[in-house]
C-alpha positions in Angstrom: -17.1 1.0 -10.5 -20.4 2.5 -9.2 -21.2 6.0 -9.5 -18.8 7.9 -7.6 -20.8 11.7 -7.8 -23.6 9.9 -5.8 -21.3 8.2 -3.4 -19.6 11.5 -2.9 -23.0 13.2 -2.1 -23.8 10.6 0.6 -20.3 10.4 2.1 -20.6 14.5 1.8 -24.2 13.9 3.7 -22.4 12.0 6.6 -20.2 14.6 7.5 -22.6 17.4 7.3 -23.8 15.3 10.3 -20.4 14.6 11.8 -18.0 16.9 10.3 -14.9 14.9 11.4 -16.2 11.5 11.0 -12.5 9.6 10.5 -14.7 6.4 8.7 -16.5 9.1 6.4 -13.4 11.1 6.1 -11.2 8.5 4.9 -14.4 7.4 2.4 -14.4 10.6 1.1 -10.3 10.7 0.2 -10.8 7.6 -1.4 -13.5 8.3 -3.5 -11.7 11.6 -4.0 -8.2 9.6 -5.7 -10.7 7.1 -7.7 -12.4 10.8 -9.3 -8.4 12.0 -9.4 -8.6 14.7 -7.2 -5.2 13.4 -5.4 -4.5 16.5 -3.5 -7.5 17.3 -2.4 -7.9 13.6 -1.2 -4.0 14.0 0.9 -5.7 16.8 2.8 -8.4 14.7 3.5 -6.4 11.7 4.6 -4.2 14.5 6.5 -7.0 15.4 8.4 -7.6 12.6 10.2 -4.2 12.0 11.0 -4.7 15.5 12.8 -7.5 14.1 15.0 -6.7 13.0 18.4 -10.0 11.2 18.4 -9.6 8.5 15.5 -8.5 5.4 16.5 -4.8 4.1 15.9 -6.1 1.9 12.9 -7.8 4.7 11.3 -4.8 6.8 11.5 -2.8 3.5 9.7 -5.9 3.4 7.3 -5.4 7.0 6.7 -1.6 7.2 6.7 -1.9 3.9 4.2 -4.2 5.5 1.9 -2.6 9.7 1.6 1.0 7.1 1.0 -1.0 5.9 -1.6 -2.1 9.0 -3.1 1.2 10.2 -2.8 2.4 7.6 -5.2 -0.6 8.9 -8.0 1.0 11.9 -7.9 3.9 11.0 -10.0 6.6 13.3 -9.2 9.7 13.6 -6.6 8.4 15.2 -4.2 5.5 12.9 -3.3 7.2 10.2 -3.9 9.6 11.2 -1.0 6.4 12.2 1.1 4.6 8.5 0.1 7.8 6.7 1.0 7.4 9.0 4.6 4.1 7.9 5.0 4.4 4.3 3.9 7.2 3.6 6.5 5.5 5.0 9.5 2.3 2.5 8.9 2.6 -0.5 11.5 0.2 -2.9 13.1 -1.9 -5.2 10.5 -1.6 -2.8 7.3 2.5 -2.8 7.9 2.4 -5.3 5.0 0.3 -3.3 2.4 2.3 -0.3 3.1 5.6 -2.3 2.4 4.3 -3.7 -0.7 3.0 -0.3 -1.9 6.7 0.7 -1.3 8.5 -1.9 -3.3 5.7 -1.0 -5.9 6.4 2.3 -6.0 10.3 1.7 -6.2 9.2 -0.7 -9.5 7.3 1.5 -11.1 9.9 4.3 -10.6 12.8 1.9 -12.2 14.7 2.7 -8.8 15.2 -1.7 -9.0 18.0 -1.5 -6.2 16.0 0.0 -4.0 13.1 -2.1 -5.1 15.0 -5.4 -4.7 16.0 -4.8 -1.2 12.4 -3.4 -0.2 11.0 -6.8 -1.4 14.0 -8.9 -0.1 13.2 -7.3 3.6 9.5 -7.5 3.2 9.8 -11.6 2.0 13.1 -11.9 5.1 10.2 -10.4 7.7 7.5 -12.9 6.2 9.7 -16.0 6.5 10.4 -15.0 10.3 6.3 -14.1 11.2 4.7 -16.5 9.2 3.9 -16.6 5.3 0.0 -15.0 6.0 0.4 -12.4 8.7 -3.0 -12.9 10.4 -4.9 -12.8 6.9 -3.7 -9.5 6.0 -1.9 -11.0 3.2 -3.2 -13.7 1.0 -1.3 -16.1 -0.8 -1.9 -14.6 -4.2 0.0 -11.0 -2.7 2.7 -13.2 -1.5 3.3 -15.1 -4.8 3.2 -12.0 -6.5 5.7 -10.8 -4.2 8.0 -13.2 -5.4 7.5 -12.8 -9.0 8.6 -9.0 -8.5 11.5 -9.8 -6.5 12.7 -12.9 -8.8 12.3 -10.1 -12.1 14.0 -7.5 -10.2 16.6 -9.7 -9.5 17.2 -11.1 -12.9 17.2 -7.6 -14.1 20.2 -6.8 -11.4 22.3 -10.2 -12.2 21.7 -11.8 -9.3 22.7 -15.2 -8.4 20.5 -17.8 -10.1 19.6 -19.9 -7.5 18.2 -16.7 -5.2 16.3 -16.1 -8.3 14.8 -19.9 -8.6 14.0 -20.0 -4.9 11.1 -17.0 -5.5 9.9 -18.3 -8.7 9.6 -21.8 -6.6 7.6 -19.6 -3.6 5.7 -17.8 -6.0 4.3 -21.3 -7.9 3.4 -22.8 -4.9 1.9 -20.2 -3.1 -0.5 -19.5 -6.5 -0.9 -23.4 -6.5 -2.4 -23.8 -2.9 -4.9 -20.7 -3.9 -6.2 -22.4 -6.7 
């Protein structure tokens, strides 16, 4: 895991320098949620989402990781404001941020909601192509359709919709190996 006082001392270095470095802000937030300092690290995020400056794909990395640190937080209200976040993400991380989504909706037991996050995100990788320009590897994918085969079991639905991710998820973990 690395030491994460030193790596906050260097990252702190960095924007003594450049105080609204988006690269070293974002580094910071993150190293901030692996120490558990979640809200501190959503302000962080939030900041560079303020910047006119940072690039669009800082902004998505930033708007990917304070959803993320939403879902840490464990409680309504952040998970309302990590759903927010996680639907506004587009472009290449589009995919993280909808697994993060349907992940969230597991751990939270909401399985309807869950079941149709992962149906729409497997429907959207069936029309663009399995690996969305290696965002996704196959592994995330098959795991994808483990999650949406066990939702669905848990919901009753129809055996053979069930069958047909198990299927995916087998030889998509079988072309990784």
């Amino acid at each position: 895991a690395g030491d994460i006082g030193l790596a906050l001392q260097n990252v702190e270095s960095a924007l003594e320098i450049a105080p609204r470095l988006p690269e070293a802000l974002i580094a910071k937030g993150d190293l901030l949620v692996e120490n558990e300092q979640i809200d501190e690290a959503t302000w962080i995020y939030s900041m560079v989402l303020e910047q006119d400056s940072a690039s669009e794909d800082l902004k998505e990395r930033a708007l990917l990781a304070r959803g993320r640190a939403y879902i840490d937080l464990e409680d309504p209200v952040s998970d309302h404001l990590a759903e927010h976040d996680l639907s506004r993400v587009t472009g290449s991380l589009c995919w993280r941020a909808g697994m993060e989504l349907a992940r969230l909706n597991v751990d939270r037991q909401r399985l309807p909601r869950a079941y149709l996050l992962h149906r729409k995100l497997l429907e959207r990788m069936r029309k663009q192509g399995a690996l969305i320009a290696g965002d996704v590897t196959k592994n995330e994918v098959a795991t994808l359709h483990l999650r949406y085969a066990q939702i669905a079991m848990k919901l009753g639905r129809e055996v053979a919709e069930v069958e047909d991710s198990l299927r995916s998820a087998r030889e998509l973990s079988e072309d990784e190996e």
